[in-house]
N, C-alpha and C positions, 0 to 999 in steps of 0.2 A: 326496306320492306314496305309493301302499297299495304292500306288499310283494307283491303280485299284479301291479302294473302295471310295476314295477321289474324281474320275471323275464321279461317282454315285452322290456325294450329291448334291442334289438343282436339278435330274431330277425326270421324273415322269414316274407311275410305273401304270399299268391297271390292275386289282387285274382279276381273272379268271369269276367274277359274275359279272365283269362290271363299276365300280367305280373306279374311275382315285384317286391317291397320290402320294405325292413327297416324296422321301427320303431325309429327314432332317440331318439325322449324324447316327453315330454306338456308340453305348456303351459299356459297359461290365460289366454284370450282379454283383453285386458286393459279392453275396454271393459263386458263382458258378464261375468265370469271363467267363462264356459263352457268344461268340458274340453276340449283339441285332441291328437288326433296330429299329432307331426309322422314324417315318413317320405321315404326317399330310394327313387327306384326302382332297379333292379338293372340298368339295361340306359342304352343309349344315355347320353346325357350325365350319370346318375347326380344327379338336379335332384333340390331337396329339396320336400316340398310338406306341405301341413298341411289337417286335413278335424276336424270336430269328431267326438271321441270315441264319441258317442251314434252316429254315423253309421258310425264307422269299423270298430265291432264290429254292426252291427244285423245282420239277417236281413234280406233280400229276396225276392221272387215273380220269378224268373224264369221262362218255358215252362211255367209251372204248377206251379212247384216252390219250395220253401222251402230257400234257400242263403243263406249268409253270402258278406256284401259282400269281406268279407280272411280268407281260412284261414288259421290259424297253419298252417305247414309243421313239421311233425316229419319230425328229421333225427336219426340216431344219435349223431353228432359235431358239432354247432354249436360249440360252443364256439373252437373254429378262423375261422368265417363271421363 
């Protein structure tokens, strides 16, 4: 794991529909060893789910606009979250 991906875990991420999760750790797919997020969401039963890496940070075309799939949230005090 890069010392970039490591200051990732434990923040939280606002998906593009609107629903807030934190990135829990990275994996590696063990058939493929393609990089994975894994991530819990923040709401309702708190389920963990996993999406591959490439996907988890890309950029998408919504409405004719160029947004990322998960925003890192900056928050003054995470460290507490």
């Amino acid at each position: 794991m890069t010392e970039e991906e490591n200051k990732l875990i434990g923040r939280k991420f606002r998906h593009f529909k609107g629903n807030c999760y934190r990135l829990e750790g990275f994996a590696k797919d063990s058939e493929t060893t393609e990089e994975m997020v894994i991530y819990r969401q923040l709401y309702g039963e708190g389920s963990l789910w996993v999406r591959p890496a490439k996907m988890f940070f890309e950029t998408i075309e919504r409405d004719g606009k160029m947004i990322k799939r998960f925003e890192l949230l900056e928050e003054k005090d995470d460290a507490s979250n």
